[in-house]
NUROPA-178191 format. One record per residue (C-alpha): residue in one letter; x, y, z; chain; residue number from 1. Coordinates in steps of 0.5 Angstrom, whole numbers. Layout:
SITE type xx yy zz mol seq
SITE A X Y Z A NUM
...
This chain:
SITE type xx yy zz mol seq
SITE X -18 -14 82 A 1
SITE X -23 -16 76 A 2
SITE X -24 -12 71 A 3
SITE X -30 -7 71 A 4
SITE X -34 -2 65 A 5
SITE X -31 1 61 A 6
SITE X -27 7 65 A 7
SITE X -23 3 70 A 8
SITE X -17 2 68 A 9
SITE X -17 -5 65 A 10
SITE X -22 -3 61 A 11
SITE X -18 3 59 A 12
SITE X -11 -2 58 A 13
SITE X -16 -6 54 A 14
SITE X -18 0 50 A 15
SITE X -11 2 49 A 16
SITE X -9 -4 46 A 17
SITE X -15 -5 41 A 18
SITE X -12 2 37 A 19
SITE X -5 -1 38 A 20
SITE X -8 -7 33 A 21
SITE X -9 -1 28 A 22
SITE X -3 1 27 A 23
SITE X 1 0 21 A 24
SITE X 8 1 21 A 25
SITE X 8 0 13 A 26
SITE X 11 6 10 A 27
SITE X 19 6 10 A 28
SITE X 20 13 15 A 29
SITE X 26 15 20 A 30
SITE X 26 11 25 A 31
SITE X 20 6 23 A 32
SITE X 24 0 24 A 33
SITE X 25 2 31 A 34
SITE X 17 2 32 A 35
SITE X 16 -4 29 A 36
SITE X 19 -8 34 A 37
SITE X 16 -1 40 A 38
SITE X 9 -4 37 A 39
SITE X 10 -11 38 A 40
SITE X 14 -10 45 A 41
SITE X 8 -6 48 A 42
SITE X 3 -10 45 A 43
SITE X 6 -16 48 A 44
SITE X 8 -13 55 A 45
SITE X 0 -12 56 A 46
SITE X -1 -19 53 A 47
SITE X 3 -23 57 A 48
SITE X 3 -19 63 A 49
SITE X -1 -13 64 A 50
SITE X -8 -15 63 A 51
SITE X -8 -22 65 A 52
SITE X -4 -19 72 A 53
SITE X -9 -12 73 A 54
SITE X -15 -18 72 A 55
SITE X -12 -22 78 A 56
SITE X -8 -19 82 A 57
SITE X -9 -25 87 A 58
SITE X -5 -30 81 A 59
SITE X 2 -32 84 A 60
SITE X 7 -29 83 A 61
SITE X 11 -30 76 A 62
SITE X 19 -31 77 A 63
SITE X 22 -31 71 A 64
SITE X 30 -34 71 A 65
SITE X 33 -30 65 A 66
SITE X 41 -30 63 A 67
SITE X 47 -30 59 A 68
SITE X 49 -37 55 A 69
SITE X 52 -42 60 A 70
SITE X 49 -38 67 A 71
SITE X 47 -44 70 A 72
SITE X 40 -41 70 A 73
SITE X 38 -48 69 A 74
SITE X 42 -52 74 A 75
SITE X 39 -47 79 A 76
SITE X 32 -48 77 A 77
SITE X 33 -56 79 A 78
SITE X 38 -54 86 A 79
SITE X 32 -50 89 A 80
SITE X 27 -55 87 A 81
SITE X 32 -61 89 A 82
SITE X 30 -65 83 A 83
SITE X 31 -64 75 A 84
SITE X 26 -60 72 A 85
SITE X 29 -57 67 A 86
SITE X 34 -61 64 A 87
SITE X 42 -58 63 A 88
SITE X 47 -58 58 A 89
SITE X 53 -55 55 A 90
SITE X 52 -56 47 A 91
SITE X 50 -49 45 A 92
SITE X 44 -48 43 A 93
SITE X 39 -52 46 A 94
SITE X 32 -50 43 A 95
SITE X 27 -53 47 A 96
SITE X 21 -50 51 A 97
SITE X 20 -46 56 A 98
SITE X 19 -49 63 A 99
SITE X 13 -46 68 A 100
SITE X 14 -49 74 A 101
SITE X 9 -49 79 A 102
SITE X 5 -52 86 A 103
SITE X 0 -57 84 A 104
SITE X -6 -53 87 A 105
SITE X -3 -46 83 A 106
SITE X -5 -51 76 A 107
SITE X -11 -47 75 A 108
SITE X -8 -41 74 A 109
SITE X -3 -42 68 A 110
SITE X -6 -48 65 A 111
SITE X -11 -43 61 A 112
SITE X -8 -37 56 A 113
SITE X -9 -32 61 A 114
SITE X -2 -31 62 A 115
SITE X 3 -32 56 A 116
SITE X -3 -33 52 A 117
SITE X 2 -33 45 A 118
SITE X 5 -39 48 A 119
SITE X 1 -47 48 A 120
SITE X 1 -51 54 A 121
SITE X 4 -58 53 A 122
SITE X 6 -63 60 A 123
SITE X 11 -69 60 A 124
SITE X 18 -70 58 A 125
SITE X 23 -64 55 A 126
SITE X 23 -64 47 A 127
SITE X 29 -61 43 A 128
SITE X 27 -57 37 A 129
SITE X 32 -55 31 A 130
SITE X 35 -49 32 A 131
SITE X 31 -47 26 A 132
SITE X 24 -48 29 A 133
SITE X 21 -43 33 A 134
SITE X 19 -44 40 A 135
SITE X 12 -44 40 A 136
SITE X 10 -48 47 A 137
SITE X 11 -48 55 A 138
SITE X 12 -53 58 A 139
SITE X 8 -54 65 A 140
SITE X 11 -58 71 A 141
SITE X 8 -59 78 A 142
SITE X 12 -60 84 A 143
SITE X 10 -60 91 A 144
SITE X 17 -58 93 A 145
SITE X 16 -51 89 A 146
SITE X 11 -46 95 A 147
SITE X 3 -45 93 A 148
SITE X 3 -37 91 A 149
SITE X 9 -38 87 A 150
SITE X 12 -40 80 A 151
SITE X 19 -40 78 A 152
SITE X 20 -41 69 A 153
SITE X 26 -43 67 A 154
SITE X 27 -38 60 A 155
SITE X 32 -38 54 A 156
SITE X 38 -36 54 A 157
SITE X 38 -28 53 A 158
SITE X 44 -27 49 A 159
SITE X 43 -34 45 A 160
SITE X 45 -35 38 A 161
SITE X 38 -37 35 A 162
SITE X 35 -30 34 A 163
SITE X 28 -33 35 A 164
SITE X 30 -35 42 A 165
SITE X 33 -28 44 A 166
SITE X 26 -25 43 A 167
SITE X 22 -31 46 A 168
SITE X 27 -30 52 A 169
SITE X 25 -21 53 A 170
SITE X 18 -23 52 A 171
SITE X 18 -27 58 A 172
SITE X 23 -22 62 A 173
SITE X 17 -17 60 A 174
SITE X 12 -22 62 A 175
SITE X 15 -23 70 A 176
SITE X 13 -20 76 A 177
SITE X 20 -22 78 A 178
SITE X 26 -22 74 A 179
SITE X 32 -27 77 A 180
SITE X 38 -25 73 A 181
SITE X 44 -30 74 A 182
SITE X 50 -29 71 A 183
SITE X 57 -31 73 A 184
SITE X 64 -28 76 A 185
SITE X 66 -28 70 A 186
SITE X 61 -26 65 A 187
SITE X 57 -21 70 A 188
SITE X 59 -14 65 A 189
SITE X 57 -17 59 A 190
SITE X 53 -12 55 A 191
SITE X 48 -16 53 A 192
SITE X 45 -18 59 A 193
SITE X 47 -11 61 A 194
SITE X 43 -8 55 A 195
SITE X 36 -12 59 A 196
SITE X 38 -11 65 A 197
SITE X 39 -3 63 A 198
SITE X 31 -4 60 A 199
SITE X 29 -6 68 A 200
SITE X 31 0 70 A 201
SITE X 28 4 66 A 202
SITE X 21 1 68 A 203
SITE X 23 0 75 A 204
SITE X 21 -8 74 A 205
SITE X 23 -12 81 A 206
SITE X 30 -15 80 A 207
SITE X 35 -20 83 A 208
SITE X 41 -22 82 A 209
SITE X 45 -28 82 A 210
SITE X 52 -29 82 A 211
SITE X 53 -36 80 A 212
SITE X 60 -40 80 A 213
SITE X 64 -35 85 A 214
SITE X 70 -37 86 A 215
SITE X 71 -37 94 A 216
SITE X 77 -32 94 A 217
SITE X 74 -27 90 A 218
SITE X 66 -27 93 A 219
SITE X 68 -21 97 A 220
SITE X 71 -16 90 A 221
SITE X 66 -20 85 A 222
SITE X 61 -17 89 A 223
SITE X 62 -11 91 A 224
SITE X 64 -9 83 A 225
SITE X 57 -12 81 A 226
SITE X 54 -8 87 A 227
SITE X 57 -1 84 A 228
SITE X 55 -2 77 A 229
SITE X 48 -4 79 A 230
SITE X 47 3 83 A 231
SITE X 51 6 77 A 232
SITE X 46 3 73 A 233
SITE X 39 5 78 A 234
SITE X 38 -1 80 A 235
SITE X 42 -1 87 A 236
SITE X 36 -3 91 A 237
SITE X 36 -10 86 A 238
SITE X 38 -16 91 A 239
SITE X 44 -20 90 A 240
SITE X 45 -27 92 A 241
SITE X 52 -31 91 A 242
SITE X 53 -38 90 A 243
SITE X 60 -40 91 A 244
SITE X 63 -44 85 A 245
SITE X 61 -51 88 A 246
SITE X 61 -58 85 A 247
SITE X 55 -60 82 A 248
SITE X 52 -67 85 A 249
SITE X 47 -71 80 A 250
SITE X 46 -65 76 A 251
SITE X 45 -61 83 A 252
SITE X 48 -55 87 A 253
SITE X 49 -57 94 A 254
SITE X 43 -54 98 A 255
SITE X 48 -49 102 A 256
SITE X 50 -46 96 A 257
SITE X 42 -44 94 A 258
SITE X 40 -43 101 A 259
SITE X 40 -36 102 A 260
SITE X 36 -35 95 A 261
SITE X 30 -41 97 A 262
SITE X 29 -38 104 A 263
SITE X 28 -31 100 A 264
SITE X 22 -34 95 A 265
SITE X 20 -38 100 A 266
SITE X 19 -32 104 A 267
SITE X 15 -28 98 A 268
SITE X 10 -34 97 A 269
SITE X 9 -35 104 A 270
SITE X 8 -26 106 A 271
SITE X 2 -24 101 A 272
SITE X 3 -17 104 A 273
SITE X 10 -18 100 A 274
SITE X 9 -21 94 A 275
SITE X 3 -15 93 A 276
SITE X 10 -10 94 A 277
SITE X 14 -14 89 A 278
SITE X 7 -14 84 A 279
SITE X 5 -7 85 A 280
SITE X 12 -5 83 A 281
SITE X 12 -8 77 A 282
SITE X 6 -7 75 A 283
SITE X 7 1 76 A 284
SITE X 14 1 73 A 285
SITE X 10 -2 66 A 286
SITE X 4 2 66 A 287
SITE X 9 8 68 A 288
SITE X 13 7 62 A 289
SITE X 6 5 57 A 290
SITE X 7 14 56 A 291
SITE X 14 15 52 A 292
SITE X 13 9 48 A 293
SITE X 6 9 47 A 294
SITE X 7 16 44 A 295
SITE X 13 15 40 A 296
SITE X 9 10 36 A 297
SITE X 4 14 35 A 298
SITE X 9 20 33 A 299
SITE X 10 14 28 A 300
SITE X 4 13 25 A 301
SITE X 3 21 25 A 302
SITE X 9 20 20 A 303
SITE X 7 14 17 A 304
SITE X 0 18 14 A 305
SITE X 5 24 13 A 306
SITE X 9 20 8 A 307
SITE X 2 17 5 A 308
SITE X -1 24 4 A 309
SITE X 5 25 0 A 310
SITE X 6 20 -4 A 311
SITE X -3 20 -5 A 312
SITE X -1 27 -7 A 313
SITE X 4 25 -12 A 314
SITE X -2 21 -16 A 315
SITE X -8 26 -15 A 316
SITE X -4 31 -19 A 317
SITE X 0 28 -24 A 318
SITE X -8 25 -26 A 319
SITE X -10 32 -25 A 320
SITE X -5 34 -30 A 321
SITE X -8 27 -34 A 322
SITE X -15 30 -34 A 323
SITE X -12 37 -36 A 324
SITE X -8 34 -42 A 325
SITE X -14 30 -44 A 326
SITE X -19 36 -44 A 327
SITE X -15 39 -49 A 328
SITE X -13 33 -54 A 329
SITE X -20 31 -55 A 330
SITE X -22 38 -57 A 331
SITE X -16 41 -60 A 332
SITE X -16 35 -67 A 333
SITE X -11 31 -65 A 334
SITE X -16 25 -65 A 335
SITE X -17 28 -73 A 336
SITE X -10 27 -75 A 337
SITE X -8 22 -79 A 338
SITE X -11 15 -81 A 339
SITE X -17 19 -78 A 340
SITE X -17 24 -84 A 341
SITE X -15 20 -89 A 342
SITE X -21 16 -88 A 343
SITE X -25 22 -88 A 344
SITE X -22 24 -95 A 345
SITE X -24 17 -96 A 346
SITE X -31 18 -94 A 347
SITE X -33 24 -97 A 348
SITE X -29 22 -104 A 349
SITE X -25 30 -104 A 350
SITE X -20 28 -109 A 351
SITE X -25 25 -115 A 352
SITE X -30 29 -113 A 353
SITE X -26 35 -112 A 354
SITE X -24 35 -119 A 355
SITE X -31 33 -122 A 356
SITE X -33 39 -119 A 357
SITE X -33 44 -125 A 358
SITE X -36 39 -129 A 359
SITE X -43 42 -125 A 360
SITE X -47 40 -118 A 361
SITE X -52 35 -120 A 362
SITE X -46 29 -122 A 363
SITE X -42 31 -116 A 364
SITE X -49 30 -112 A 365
SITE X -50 23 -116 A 366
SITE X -43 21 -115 A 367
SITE X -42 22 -108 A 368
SITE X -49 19 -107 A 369
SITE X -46 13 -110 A 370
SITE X -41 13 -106 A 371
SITE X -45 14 -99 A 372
SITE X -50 8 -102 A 373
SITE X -46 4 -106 A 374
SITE X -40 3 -102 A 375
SITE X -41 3 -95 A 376
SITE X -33 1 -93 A 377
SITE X -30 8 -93 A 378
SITE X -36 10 -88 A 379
SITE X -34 4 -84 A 380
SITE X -27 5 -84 A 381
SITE X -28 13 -82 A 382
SITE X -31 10 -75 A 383
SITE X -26 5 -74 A 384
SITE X -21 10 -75 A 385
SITE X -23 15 -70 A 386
SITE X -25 10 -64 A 387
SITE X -18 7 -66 A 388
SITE X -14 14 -66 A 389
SITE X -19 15 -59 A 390
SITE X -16 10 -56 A 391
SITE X -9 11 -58 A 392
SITE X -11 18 -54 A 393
SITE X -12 15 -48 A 394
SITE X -8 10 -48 A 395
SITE X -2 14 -49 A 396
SITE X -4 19 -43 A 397
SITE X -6 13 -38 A 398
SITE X 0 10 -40 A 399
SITE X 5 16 -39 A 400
SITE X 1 17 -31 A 401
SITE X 2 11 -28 A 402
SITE X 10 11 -30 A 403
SITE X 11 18 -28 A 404
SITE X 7 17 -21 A 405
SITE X 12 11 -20 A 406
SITE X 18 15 -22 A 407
SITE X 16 20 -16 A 408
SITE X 15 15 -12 A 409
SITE X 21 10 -14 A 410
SITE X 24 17 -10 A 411
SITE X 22 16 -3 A 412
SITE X 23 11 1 A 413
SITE X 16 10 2 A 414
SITE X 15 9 -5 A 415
SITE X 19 5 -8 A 416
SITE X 18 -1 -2 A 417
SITE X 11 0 -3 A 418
SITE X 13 -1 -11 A 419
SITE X 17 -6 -9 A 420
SITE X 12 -11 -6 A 421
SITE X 7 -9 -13 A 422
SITE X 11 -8 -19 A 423
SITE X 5 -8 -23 A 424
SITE X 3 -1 -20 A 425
SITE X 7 2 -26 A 426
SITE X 3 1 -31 A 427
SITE X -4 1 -33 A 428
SITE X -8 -4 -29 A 429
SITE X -10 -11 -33 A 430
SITE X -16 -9 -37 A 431
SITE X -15 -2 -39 A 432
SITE X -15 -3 -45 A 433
SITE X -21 -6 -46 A 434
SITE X -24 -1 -42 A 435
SITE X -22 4 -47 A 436
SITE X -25 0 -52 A 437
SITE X -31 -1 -49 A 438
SITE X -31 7 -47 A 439
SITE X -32 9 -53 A 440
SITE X -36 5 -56 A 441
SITE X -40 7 -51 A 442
SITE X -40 13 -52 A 443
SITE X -41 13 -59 A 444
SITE X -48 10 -57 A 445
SITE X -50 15 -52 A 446
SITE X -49 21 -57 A 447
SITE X -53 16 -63 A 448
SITE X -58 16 -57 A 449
SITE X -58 24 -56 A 450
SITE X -59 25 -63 A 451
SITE X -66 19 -62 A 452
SITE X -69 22 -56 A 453
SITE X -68 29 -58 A 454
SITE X -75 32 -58 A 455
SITE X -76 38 -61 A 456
SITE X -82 37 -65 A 457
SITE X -84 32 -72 A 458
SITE X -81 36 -77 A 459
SITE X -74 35 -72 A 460
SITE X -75 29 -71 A 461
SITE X -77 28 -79 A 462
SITE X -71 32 -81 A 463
SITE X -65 27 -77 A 464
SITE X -69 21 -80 A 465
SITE X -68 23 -86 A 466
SITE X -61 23 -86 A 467
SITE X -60 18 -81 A 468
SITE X -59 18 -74 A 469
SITE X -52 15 -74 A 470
SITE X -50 21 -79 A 471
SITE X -52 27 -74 A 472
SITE X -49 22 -68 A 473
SITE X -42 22 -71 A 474
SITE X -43 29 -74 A 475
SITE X -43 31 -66 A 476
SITE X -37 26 -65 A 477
SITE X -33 29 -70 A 478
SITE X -35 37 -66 A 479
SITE X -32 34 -59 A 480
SITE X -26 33 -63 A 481
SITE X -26 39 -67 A 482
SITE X -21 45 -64 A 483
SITE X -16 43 -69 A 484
SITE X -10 47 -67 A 485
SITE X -4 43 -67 A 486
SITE X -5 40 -74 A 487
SITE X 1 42 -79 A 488
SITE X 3 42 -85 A 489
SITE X 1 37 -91 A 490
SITE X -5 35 -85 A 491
SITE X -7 43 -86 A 492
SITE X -7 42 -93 A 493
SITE X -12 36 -93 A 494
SITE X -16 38 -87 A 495
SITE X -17 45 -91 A 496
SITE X -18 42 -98 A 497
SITE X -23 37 -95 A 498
SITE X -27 43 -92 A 499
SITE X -27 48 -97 A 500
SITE X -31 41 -102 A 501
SITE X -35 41 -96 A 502
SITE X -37 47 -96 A 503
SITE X -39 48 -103 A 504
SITE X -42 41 -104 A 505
SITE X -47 43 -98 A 506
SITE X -47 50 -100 A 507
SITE X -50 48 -107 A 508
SITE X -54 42 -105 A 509
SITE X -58 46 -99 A 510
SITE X -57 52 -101 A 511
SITE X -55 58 -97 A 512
SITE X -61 58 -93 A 513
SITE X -60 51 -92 A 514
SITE X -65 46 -89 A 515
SITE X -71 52 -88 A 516
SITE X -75 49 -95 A 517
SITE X -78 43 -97 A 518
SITE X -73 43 -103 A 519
SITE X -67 44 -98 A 520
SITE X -70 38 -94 A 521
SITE X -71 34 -101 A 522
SITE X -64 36 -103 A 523
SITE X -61 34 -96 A 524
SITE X -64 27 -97 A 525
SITE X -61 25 -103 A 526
SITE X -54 26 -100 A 527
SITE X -56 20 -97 A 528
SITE X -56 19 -89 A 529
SITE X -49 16 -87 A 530
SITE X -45 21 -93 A 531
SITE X -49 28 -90 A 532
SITE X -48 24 -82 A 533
SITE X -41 23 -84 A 534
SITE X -41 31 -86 A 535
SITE X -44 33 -80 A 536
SITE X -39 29 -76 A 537
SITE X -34 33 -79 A 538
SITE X -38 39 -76 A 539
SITE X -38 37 -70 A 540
SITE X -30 37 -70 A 541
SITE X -30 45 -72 A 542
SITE X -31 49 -66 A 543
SITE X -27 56 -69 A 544
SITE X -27 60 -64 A 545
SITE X -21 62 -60 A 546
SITE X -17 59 -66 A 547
SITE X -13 64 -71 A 548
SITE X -9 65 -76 A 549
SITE X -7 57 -80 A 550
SITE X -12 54 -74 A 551
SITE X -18 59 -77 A 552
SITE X -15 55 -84 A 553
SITE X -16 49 -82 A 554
SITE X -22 49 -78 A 555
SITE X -26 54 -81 A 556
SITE X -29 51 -89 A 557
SITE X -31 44 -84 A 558
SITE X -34 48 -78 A 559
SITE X -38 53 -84 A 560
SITE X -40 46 -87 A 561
SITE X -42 42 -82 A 562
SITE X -45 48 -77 A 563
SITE X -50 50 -83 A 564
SITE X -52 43 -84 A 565
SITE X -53 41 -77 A 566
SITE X -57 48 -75 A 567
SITE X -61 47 -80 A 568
SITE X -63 39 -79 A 569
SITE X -63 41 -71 A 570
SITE X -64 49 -71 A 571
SITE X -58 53 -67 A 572
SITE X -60 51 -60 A 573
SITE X -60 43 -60 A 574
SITE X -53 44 -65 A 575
SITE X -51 47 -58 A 576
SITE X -54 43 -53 A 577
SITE X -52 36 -57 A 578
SITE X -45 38 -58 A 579
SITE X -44 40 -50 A 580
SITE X -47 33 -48 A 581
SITE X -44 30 -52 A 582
SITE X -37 33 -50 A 583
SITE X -39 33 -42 A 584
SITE X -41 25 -43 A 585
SITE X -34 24 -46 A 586
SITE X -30 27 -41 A 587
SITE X -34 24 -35 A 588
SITE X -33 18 -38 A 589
SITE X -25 20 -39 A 590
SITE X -25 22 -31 A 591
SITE X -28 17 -29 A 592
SITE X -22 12 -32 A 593
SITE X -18 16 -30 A 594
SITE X -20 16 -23 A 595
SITE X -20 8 -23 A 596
SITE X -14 8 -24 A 597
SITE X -11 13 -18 A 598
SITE X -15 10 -14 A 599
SITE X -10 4 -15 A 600
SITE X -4 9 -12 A 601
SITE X -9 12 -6 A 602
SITE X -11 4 -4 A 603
SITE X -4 3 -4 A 604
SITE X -2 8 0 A 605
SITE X -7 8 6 A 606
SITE X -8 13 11 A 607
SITE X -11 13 17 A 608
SITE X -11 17 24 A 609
SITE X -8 12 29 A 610
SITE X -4 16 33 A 611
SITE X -10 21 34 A 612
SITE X -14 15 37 A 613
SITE X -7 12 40 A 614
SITE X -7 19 44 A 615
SITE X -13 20 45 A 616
SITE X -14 12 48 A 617
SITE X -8 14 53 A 618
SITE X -11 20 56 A 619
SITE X -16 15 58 A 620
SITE X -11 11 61 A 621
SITE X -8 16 65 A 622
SITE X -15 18 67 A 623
SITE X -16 12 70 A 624
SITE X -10 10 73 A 625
């Protein structure tokens, strides 16, 4: 049989196998280690026996000799070929290769990768392996004393100390047409072969069993005992071959004592009619078993997405929080608090200013345009202090997202492994600070654009050239910020002085009606163009409404001032729209970070929908079977 298109049952067992590759039992669920190894196993099973087998139903016919410690297994490989194939020994473990035995005609057919494709060909003389090593190769023999059509492979033993050699030896039990079990009259209820024996049952695989080393006497009582359990174990139809506890001659059993077991093999090589049975049963028996296993890996890829979902979910809403969290803080004046207030008062020079008031507005009008024209630190001060305070602000709720998702996922097993394998997922990914920096930077740049590409006519334009752009930019900054509640004591008394100034200095310098004549413009000009941007900064931190009792204190002198000022400069509608794209940009750029950084949980936590595709694969298998 060669494979045909795509719909027949190669095709389909292919296409199984493909999806099997995408899974990806990472996620620590009920169960998975379990899976792991079903995966492996499956996979394997399909490499090893089942495509390369359903491709050439015609190939020989593969007997795999499997067994307990000490069995024997190859001193009757040697007996039934009547010279050393596979060399014997009582140390324990001996590592070494594999050997595949077969007619020189039959060579073609096993020196390629069909079948055992994880296993590379080597020839000549047997080669030990530290225990430690992990067996990798097969040794090939040719022997013309072996019948064409058939090939016997001596394998490790299946209860051996070296775990590497335990899984090799079931995945070469898997991979036979025909398993030939030996065991000894004294071993033959060990649980551990019992435990393969018990797997053979399960998929209906072809089995034999040699009895070795049977004492005379008891041959009758041995076997009979074997047979009961074969039966209870389903597995009564298995043949038996007993061969008598004998000396062994030159490494070598007497020829009587395997005679029955060679006239047996020779036979299936010689009958095709025969072999085709054994094949087809075991082929049967494993496509058979491809239903239960296969769809309890998918139902552990289900639960591998459902735990992925969980953890994605943990993330999603601890960053939506951070947004919520965000979305208040840079409107509610916490981005005004401290060092940003106090360079404000610094700025706007509220104390000296405030007691020269009295003294007339025109030499409050000439110091404070001394102070904006001759001294420019305290206005570079005033937006480094509000980056700088910005920053904090992101950083902080960045910072406290990633530990509270690490925290949720540190309290599932899924989680925790995965952080685990990255600690770094707990904090802040490299880079963020700077990102932050750089973000509002940025958009302190882009609100100074909107205020250089607002377009509503010369005498507009004419106006915010007169103050400067940078100082209507950062009055619109200081808006976005401006819903002041949260601050307390001596902050309301500093923010509400500085309002109360602002208010009367504007109120004198524009007058009442400010900004509509010429003089009101004149005026405005000579404030200078950083110290009424600064003011209009302010402003823009100032948004009153919703705000009551102290809030309304706090907010209110710096909101009147600065919204004045701003709607005269710009008129009421470009205040609006400058201020709400000023905010809507900050906060882009703020969820946009954020989304950065859950997009780091999502990645480790990867979904996919491999058990839908495992299951629909199958139902295309069962079709073409």
């Amino acid at each position: 049989m060669t494979t045909g298109d795509g719909s027949s049952l190669v095709g389909a067992l292919g296409a199984l196998r493909a999806e099997l590759d995408t899974v990806d039992l990472a996620y620590e669920t009920p169960g998975v280690a379990a899976a792991r190894a079903q995966v492996v196993g499956v996979c394997r099973q399909v490499d090893d026996y089942l495509l390369p087998r359903l491709e050439r139903l015609d190939a020989p016919l593969l007997v795999v000799v499997g067994g307990s410690t000490g069995a024997g297994k190859s001193t009757l490989v040697n007996s039934l070929l009547r010279r050393e194939v596979s060399r014997s020994g009582v140390l324990r473990p001996t590592t070494r290769a594999p050997v595949l035995v077969h007619h020189p005609d039959d060579a073609h057919w096993f020196t390629d990768q069909r079948v055992l494709p994880g296993l590379a060909r080597v020839h000549g003389p047997e080669e030990d392996l530290p225990p430690d090593r992990p067996i990798t190769t097969v040794r090939l023999v040719a022997d013309e004393g072996l019948p064409t059509g058939l090939a016997v492979l001596d394998a490790p033993d299946v209860d051996s100390v070296v775990d590497s050699n335990r899984e090799l030896a079931a995945q070469l039990l898997a991979a036979a047409d025909l398993w030939l079990f030996v065991t000894t009259a004294a071993r033959y209820a060990d649980a551990v072969p019992w435990g393969l024996l018990h797997e053979a049952a399960a998929r209906a695989a072809a089995l034999a069993i040699v009895l070795n080393r049977v004492p005379e006497k008891a041959l009758t009582e041995v076997r009979d005992d074997l047979a009961g359990m074969l039966a209870a174990n389903g597995l009564g139809a298995s043949p038996i071959f007993s061969v008598v506890d004998s000396e062994v001659e030159a490494g070598l059993l007497p020829r009587r004592a395997v005679k029955s077991l060679h006239a047996w093999l020779t036979g299936l090589a010689s009958d095709s009619a025969a072999r085709g049975v054994v094949i087809r049963r075991t082929v049967t028996g494993a496509l058979n078993t491809l239903d239960e296993r296969v769809r309890g890996i998918a139902d552990a890829a289900d639960q591998q997405n459902a735990a992925a979902t969980e953890l994605r979910a943990v993330a999603r809403d601890r960053y939506q929080l951070a947004r919520r969290n965000l979305d208040t803080s840079l409107s509610d004046g916490s981005v005004l608090r401290g060092e940003v207030l106090t360079r404000w008062q610094e700025a706007l020079g509220t104390g000296e200013l405030w007691r020269g008031f009295e003294a007339g507005v025109s030499r409050v009008r000439d110091r404070l345009v001394g102070l904006v024209r001759g001294k420019r630190a305290p206005v570079e001060k005033l937006g480094e202090a509000l980056q700088s305070s910005t920053h904090a602000l992101l950083l902080s709720e960045i910072t406290a997202a990633a530990g509270d998702v690490a925290k949720e996922w540190r309290g599932r097993p899924a989680g925790a492994a995965l952080l685990l394998r990255d600690p770094s997922l707990a904090r802040p990914a490299d880079g963020t600070d700077e990102k932050i920096q750089r973000l509002v930077r940025d958009w302190q740049g882009s609100v100074i654009e909107l205020v250089n590409d607002l377009g509503e006519g010369k005498k507009t334009q004419a106006r915010a050239v007169s103050l400067g752009v940078n100082g209507v930019g950062f009055v619109l900054m200081l808006a976005v910020f401006s819903q002041t509640a949260g601050l307390t004591g001596g902050e309301v008394a500093t923010a509400g002085g500085t309002a109360g100034l602002s208010q009367r200095l504007l109120a004198a310098i524009l007058g009442d009606e400010a900004g509509r004549t010429r003089a009101a413009q004149a005026r405005a000009v000579s404030l200078g163009i950083n110290g009424v941007g600064f003011v209009l900064m302010l402003a823009a931190f100032s948004q009153t409404a919703g705000l009551t009792g102290g809030e309304v204190a706090i907010a209110g002198g710096t909101a009147v001032l600065s919204q004045r000022l701003l709607e005269a400069i710009l008129g009421d509608e470009a205040v609006r729209t400058l201020a709400a794209q000023a905010r809507a940009d900050l906060l882009d750029r703020v969820n946009a970070l954020l989304e950065s950084e859950r997009r780091r949980w999502v990645e480790a936590a990867p979904v996919a929908d491999a058990g839908a595709r495992i299951r629909v694969a199958l139902e295309q298998l069962e079709e073409a079977r």
